[in-house]
SEKOLBA-835502 format. One line per 8 residues: number of its first residue (from 1); their letters; for each residue x, y, z of N, C-alpha, C, O. Coordinates in Angstrom, 2 decimals. Each point is the difference from the previous one (the first is absolute). Example, Ala and Ser with C-alpha at 12.3 -4.5 7.8 and 13.67 -1.06 7.14 Angstrom:
SEKOLBA-835502
1 = AS = 13.19,-5.69,7.80,-0.89,1.19,0.00,0.90,1.20,0.00,1.04,-0.02,0.66; -1.39,1.07,-1.38,0.82,1.19,0.06,-0.77,1.09,0.73,0.51,1.11,0.17
end
This chain:
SEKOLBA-835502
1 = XXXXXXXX = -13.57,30.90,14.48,-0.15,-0.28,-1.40,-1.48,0.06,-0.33,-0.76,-0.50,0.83; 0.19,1.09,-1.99,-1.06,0.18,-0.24,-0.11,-1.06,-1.55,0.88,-0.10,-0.85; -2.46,-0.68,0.88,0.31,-0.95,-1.50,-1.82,0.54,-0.14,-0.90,0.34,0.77; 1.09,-0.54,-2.26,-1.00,0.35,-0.32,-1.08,-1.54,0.00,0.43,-1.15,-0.09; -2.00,1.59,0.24,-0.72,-0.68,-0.16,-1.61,0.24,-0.47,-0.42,1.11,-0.33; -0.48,-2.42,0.37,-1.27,0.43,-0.29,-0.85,-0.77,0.92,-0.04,-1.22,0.16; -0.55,2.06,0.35,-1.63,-0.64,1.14,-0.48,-1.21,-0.72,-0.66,0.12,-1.03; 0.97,-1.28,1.55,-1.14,-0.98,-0.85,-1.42,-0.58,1.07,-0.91,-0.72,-0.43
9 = XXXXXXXX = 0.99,1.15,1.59,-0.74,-0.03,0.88,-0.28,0.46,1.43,0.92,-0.11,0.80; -2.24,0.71,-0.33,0.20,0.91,1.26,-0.81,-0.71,0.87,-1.17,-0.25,-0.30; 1.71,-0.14,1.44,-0.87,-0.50,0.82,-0.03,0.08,1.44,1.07,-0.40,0.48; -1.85,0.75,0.33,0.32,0.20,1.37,1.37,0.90,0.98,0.60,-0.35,1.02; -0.46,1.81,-2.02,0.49,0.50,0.22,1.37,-0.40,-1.03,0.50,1.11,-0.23; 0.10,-1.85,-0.29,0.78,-0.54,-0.53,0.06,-0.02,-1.82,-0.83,-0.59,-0.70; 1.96,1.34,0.23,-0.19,-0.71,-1.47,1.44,-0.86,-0.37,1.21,0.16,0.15; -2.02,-1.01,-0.64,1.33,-1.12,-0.96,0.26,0.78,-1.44,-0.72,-0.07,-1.00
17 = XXXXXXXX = 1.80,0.76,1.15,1.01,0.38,-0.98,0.63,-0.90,-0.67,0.62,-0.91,0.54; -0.73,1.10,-2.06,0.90,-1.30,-0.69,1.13,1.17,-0.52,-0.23,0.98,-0.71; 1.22,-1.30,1.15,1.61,0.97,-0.57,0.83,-1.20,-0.19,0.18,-1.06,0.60; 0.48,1.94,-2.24,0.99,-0.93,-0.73,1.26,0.24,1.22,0.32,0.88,0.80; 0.23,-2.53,-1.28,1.40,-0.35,1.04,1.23,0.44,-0.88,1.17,-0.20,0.32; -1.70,0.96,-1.69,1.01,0.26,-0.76,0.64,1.36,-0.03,0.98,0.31,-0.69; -1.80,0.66,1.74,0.57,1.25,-0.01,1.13,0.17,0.91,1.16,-0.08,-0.40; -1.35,0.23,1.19,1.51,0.17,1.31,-0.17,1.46,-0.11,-0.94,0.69,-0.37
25 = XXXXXXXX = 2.51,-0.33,0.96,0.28,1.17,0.49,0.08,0.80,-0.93,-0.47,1.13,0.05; 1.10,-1.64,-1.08,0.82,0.95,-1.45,1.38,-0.18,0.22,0.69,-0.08,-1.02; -0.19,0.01,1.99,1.43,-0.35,0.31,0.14,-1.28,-0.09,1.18,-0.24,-0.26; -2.01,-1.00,0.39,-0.32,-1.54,0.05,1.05,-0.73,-0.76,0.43,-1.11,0.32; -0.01,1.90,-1.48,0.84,-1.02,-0.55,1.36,0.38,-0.52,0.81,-0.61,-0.70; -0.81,2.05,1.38,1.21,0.90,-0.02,1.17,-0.80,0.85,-0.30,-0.83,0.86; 1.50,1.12,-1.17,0.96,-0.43,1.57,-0.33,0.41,0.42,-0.87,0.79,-0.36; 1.40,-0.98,1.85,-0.62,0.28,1.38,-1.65,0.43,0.13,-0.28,0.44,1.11
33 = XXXXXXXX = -0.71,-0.51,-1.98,-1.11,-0.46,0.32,-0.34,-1.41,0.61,0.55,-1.10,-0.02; -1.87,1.73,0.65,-0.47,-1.08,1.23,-0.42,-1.63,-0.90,-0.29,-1.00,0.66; 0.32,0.97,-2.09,-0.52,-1.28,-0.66,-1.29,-0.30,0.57,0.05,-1.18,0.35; -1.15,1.66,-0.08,-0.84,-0.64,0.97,-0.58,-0.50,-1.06,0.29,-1.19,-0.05; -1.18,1.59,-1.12,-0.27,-0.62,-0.96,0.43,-1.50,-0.37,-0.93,-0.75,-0.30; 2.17,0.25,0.28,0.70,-0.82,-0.43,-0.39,-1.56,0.68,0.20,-1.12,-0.48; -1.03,1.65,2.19,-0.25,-1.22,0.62,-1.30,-0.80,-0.92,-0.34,-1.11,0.42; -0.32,1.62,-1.54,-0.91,-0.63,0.11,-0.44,-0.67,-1.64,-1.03,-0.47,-0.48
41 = XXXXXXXX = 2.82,0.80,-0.16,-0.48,-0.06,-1.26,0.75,-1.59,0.37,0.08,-0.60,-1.07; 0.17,0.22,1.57,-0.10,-1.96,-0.28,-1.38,-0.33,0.06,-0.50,-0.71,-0.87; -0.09,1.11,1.71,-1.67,-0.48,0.20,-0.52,0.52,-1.32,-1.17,-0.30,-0.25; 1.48,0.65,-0.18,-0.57,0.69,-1.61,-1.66,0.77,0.26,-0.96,-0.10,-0.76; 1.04,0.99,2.27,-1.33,0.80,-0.26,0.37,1.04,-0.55,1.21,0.22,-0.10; -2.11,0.64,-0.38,-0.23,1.31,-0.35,-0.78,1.06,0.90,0.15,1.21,-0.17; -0.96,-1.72,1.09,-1.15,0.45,0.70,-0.02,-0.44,1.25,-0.13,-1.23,-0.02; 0.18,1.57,0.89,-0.40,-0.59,1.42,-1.54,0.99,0.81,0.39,1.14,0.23
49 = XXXXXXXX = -1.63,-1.30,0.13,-0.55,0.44,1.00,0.19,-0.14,1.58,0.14,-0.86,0.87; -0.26,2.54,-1.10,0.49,0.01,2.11,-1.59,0.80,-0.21,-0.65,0.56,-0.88; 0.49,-1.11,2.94,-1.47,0.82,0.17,1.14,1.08,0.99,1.18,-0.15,0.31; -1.95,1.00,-0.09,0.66,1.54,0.37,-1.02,0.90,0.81,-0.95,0.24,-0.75; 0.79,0.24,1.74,-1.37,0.62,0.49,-0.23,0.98,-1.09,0.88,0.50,-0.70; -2.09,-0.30,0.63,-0.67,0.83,-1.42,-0.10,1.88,1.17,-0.98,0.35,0.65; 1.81,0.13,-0.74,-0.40,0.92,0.71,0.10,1.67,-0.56,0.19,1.14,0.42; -0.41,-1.76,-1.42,-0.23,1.15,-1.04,-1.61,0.06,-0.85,-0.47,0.75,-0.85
57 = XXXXXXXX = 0.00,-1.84,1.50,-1.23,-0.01,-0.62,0.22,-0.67,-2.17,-0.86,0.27,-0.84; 2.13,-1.06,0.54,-0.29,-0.09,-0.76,-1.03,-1.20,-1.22,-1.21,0.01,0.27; 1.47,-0.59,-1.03,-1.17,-0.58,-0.74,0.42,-0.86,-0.99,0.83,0.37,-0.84; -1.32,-1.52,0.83,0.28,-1.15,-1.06,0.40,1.08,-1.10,-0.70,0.99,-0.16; 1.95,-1.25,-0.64,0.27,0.69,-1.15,0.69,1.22,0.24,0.80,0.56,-0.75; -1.07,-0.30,1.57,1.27,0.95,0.46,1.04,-0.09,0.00,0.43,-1.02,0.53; 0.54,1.97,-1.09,1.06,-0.07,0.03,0.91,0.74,1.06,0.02,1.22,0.16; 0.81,-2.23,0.61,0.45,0.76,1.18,1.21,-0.41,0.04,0.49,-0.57,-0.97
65 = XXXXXXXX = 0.34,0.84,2.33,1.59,-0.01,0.10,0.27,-0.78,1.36,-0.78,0.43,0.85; 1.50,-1.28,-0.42,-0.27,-0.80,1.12,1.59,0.36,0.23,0.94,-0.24,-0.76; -0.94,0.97,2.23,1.20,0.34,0.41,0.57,-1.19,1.45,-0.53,-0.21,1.10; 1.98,-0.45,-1.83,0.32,-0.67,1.03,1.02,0.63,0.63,0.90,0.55,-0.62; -0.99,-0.57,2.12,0.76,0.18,0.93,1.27,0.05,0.28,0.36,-1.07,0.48; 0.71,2.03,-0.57,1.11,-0.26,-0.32,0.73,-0.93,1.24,-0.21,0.21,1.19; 0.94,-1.09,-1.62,0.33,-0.93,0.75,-0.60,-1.60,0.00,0.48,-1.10,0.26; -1.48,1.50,-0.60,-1.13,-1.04,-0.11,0.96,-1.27,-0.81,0.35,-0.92,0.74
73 = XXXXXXXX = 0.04,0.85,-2.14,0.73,-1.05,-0.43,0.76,-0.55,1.06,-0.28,-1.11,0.47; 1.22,1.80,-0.06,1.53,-0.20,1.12,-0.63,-0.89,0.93,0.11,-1.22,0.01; -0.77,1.91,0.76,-0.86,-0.77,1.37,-0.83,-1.82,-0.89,-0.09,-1.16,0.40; -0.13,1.55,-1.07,-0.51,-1.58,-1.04,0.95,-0.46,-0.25,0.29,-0.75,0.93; 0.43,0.71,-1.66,1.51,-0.41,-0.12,0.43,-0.94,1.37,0.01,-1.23,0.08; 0.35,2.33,1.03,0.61,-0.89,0.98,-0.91,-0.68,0.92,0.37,-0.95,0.69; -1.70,1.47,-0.67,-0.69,-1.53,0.64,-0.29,-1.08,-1.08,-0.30,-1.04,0.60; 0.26,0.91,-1.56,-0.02,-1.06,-0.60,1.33,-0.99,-0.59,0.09,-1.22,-0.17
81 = XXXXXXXX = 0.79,2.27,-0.05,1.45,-0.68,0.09,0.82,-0.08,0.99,0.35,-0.97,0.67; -0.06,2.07,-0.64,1.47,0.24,1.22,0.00,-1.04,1.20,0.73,-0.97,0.24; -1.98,1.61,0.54,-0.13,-0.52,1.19,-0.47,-1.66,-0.08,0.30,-0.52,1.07; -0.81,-0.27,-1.83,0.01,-1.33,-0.04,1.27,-0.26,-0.25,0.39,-1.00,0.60; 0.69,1.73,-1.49,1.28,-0.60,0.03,1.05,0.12,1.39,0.89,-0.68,0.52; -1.54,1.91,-0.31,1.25,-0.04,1.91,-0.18,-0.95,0.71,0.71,-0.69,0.73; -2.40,0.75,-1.17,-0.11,-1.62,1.15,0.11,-1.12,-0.41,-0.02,-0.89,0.86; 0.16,0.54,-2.14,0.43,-1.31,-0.65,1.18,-0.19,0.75,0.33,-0.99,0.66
89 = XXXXXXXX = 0.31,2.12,-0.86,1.80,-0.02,0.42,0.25,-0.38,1.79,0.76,-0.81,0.53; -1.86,1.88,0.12,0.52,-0.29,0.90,-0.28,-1.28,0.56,0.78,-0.80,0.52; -1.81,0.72,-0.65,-0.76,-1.81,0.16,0.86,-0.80,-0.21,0.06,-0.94,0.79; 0.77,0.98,-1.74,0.66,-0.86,-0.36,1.10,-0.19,0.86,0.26,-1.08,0.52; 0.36,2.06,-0.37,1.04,0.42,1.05,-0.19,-0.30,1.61,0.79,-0.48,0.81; -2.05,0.92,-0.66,-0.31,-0.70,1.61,-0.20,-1.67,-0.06,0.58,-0.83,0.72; -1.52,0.59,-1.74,0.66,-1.55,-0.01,0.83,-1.13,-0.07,-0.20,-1.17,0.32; 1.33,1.86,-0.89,1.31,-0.28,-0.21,1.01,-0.01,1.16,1.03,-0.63,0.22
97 = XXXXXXXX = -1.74,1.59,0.46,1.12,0.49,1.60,-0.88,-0.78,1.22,0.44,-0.25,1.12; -1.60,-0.04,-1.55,-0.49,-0.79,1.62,-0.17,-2.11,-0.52,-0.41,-0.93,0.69; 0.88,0.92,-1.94,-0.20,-1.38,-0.46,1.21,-1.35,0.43,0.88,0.83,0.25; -0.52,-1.50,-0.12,1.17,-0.61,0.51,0.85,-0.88,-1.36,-0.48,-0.27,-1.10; 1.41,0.05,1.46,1.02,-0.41,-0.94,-0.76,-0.73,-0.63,-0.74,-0.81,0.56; 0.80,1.00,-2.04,-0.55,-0.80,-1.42,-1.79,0.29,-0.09,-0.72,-0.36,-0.93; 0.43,0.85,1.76,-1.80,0.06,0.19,0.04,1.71,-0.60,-1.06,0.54,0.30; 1.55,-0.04,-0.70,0.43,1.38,-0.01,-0.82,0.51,-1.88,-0.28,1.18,-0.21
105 = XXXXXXXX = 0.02,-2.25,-0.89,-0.38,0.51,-0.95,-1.69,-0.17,0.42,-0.93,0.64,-0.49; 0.88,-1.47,1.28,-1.73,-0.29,-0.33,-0.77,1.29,0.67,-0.96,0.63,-0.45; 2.03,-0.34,2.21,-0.63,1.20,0.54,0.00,0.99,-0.53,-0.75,0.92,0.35; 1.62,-0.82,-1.36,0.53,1.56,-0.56,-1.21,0.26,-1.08,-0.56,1.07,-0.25; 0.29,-2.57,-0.39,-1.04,0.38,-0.90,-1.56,0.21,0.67,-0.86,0.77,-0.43; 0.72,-1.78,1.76,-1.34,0.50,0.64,0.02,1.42,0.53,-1.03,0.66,0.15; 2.36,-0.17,0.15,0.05,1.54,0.14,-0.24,1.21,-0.72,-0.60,1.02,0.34; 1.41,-1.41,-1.80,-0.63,0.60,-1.19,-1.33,0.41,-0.23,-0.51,1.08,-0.31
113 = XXXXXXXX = -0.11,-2.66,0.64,-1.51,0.27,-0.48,-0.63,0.97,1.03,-0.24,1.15,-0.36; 0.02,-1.48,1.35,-0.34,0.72,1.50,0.21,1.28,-0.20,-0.97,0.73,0.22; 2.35,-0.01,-0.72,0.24,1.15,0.71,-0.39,0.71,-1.61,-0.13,1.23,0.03; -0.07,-1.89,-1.36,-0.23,0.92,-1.03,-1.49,0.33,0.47,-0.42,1.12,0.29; -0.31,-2.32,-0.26,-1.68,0.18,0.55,-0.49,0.58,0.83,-1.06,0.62,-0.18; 1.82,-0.66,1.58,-0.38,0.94,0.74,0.57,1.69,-0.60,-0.80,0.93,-0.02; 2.10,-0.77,-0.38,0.23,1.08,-0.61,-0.74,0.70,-0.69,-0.13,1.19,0.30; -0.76,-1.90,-1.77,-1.08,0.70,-0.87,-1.02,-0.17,0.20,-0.74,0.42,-0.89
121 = XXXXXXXX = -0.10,-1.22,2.32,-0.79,0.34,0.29,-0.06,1.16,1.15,-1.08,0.59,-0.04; 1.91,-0.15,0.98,0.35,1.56,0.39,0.40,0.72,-0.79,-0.05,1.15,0.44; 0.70,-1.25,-2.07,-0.39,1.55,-0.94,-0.89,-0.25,-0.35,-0.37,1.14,-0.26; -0.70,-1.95,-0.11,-1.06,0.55,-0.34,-0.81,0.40,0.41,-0.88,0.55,-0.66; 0.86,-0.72,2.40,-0.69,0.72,0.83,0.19,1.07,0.31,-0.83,0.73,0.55; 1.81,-0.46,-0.79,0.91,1.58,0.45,-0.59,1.06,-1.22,-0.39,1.16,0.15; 0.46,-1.81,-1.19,-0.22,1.29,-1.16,-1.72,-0.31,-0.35,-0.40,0.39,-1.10; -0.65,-1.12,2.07,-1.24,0.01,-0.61,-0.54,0.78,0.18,0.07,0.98,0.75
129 = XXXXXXXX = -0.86,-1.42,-1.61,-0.79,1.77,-0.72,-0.93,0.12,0.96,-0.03,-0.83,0.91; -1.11,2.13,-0.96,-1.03,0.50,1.08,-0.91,-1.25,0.06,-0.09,-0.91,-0.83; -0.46,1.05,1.82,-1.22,-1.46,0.68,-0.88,0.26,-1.60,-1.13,0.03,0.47; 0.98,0.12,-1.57,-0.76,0.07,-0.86,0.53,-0.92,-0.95,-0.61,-0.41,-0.99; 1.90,0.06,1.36,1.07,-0.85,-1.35,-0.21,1.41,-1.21,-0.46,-0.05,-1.14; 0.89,1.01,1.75,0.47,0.98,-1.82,1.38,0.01,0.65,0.46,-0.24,1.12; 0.11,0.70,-2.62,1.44,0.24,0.31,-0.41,1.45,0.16,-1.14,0.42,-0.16; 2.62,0.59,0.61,-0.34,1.73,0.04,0.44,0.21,-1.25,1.17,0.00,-0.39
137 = XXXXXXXX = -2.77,0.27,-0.59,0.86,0.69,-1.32,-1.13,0.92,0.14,-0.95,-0.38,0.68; 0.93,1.70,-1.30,-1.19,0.80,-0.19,-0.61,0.00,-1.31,0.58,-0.55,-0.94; -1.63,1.09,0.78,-0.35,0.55,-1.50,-0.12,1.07,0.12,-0.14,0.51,1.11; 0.17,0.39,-2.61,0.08,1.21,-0.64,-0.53,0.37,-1.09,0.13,-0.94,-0.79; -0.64,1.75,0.34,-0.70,0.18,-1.32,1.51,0.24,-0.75,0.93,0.57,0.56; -0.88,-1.14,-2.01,0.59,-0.03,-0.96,0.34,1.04,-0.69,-0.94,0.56,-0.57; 2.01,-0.09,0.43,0.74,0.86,-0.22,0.41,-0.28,-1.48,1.16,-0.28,-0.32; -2.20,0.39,-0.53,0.53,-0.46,-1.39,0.77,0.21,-0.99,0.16,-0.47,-1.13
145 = XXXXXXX = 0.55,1.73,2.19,1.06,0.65,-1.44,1.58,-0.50,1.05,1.10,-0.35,-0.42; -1.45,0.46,1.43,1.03,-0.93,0.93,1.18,-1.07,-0.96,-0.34,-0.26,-1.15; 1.03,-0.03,1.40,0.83,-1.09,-0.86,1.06,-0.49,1.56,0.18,0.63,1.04; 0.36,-2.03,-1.47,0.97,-0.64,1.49,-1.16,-0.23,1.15,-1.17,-0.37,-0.05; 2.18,0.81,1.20,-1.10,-0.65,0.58,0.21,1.22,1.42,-0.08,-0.16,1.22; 0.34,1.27,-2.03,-0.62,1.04,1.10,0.69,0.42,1.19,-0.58,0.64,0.88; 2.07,-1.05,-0.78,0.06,0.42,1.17,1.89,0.35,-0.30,0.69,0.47,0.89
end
């Protein structure tokens, strides 16, 4: 998915892109579009800045295109949800099966906790980004007659 944006700062190889959270795919609010847009209109932004390696050489005010990774949502998605919930579940479940008659809600719930925590703290280790903390998105010079999001 490609979203449009503007350089608001370049620094150390790096620019912070401010791109609206209001564009999406073009399909975003179609059926069977991905809704990705949709996660962020409770928070009521319009704008989010990502820094992005600048490797286009571009420039405060620039207008550029910040391409995310296909897959990239999905893989976010399930380390931040999914997988804390398998392990909520299973936690819960191993505590339940090694606890003894009537002691069985308290382990199930110290299991819960245990196995969601350890769960989302291994996805979030699993999907972290390069030793730099960027996520993999690229930049691109802006394609201004472009419309959607390019792909």
């Amino acid at each position: 998915m490609r979203v449009k944006g503007v350089v608001s700062k370049v620094e150390d190889g790096y620019a912070w892109v401010d791109v609206s959270v209001a564009q999406g795919c073009g399909r975003c609010n179609e059926p069977g579009g991905c809704g990705g847009v949709n996660i962020a209109r409770p928070l009521a932004q319009t704008s989010h800045v990502v820094r992005v390696a600048n490797d286009i050489g571009a420039l405060p005010g620039d207008p550029v295109g910040v391409l995310v990774e296909d897959g990239l949502p999905l893989k976010a998605a399930l380390a931040t949800y999914a997988w804390p919930v398998v392990g909520v579940l299973a936690g819960a479940a191993l505590g339940s099966a090694v606890a003894a008659p009537g002691g069985a809600d308290l382990l199930a719930a110290l299991g819960a906790v245990a196995g969601g925590t350890v769960a989302a703290l291994l996805g979030r280790r699993r999907i972290a980004w390069s030793g730099a903390g960027v996520p993999p998105l690229r930049l691109e010079k802006a394609d201004l007659d472009a419309g959607g999001c390019g792909r």
